[in-house]
N, C-alpha and C positions, 0 to 999 in steps of 0.2 A: 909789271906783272899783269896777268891776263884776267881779265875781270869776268869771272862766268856768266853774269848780271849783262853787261855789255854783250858778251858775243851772243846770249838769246835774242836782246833784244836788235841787234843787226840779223837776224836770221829771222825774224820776226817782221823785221822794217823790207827786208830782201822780198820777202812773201807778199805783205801788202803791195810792194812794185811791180810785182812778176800777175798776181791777181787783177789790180786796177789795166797793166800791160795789156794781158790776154782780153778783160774787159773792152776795151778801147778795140781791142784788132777784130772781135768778134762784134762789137756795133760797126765797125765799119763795113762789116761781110753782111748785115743786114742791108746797110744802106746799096752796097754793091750790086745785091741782089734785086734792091726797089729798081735797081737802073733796066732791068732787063722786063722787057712788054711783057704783059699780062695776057692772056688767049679767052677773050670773050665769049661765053658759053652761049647767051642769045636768052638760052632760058630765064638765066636770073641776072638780076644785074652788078654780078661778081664776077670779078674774072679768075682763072686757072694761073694760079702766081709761085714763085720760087720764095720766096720771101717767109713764106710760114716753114718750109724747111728750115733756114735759117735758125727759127726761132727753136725749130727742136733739136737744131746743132748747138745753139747754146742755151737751151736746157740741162742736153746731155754734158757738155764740155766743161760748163761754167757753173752749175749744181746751182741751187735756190738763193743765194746773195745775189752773187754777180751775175749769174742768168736774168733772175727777174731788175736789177740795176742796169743792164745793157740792154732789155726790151723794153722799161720804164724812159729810158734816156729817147732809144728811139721814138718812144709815141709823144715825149715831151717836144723835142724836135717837130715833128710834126705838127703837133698842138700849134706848135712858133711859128710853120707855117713854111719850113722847109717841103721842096716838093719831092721827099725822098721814098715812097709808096709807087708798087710797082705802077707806073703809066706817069710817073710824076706827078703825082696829088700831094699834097699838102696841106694843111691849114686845121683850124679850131672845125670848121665843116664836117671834115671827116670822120668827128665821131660823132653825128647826129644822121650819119647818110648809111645808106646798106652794111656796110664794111664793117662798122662799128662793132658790131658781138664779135665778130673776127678778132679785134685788137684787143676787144678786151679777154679773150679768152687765150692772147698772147701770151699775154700777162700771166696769167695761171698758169703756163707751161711748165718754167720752172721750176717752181715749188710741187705742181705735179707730180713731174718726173722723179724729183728729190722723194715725196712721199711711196710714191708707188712702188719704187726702189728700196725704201725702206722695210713695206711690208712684206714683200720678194724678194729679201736678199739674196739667198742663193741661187734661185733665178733668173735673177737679172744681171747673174755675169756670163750668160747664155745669150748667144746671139737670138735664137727664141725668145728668151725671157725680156731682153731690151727693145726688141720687137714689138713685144705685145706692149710695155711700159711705153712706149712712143705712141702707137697707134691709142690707145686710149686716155693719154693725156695731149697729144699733140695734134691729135686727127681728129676723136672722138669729144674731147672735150671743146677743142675749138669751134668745130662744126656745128656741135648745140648750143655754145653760146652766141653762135652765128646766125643760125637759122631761127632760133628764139628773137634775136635782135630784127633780123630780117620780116618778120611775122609781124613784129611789133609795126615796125618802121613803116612796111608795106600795105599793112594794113590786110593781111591775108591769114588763112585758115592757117596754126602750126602745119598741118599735115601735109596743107599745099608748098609750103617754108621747105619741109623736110622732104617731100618728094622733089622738089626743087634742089635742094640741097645733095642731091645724089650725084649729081652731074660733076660735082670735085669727089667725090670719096675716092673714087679708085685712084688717081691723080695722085690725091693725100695721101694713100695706102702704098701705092709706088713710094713717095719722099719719105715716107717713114722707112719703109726697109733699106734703103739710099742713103739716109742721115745715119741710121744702124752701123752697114757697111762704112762708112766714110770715118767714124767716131772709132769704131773698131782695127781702123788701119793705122790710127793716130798713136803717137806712145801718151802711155798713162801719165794723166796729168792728176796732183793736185790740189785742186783751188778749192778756197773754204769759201 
């Protein structure tokens, strides 16, 4: 006889597989993207990277668990000293060096995205409305926690941070409407 109790919890146990699954293939598309060169701006010493799209593809994809567990995973790697950062950087360094409010403001994307979707729900199943939910947790928020970090680090005026700091916005602004499109063409996933 069929035990109701059992087939939830294989439909339960399916879900965990198919979540940690897409987890796994979405840290790999991160490190994929570390592989491809960075474009040195000169101004600041951060380069123009594919890599933070990434992050707000699985923002978008992978919602605030396994979003922030598969860019957690990445900066842990890292930490360890994998050189999977676009240009091949690696190590415990790198979060003591320019880059560092970048990652950590990775980190935030996720659960970002997850919030700001929240508060706009009905908007944000508008290609607008996911728009604007990316560009302000994925563009906007990273970039401040960047350019704060950068200011820190360098030893410079914020303002001089953030005028510096303009030289990726548009760049950003591009990968957001990009990640937008890309998420949008995808079938609806999912994942808790």
């Amino acid at each position: 006889m069929l035990n109701p109790f059992n087939v939830l919890m294989e439909g339960k146990v399916m879900q965990n597989v198919r979540n940690l699954t897409l987890t796994a293939v979405m840290l790999a598309l991160l490190i994929v993207l570390g592989l491809l060169p960075g474009i040195p701006l000169g101004i600041i010493p951060v380069p123009l990277v594919l890599q933070n799209m990434g992050v707000m593809l699985v923002g978008l994809i992978l919602g605030p668990r396994y979003g922030t567990i598969a860019v957690g995973l990445l900066l842990l790697l890292v930490g360890l000293g994998l050189p999977i950062l676009t240009g091949g950087r690696g190590g415990a360094a790198m979060f003591v060096g320019p880059t560092a409010g970048y990652m950590l403001g990775w980190l935030l994307v996720p659960v970002s995205i997850w919030g700001l979707t929240q508060i706009g729900a009905p908007a944000a199943t508008t290609w607008w409305g996911q728009f604007l939910i990316v560009l302000l947790a994925g563009v906007l928020l990273v970039d401040l926690c960047g350019t704060l970090w950068l200011a820190h680090q360098a030893d410079m005026p914020v303002a001089a941070a953030m005028i510096a700091n303009m030289a990726i916005i548009p760049g950003d602004i591009l990968k957001a409407g990009l990640t937008v499109v890309l998420v949008r063409r995808l079938p609806k996933q999912h994942v808790g």
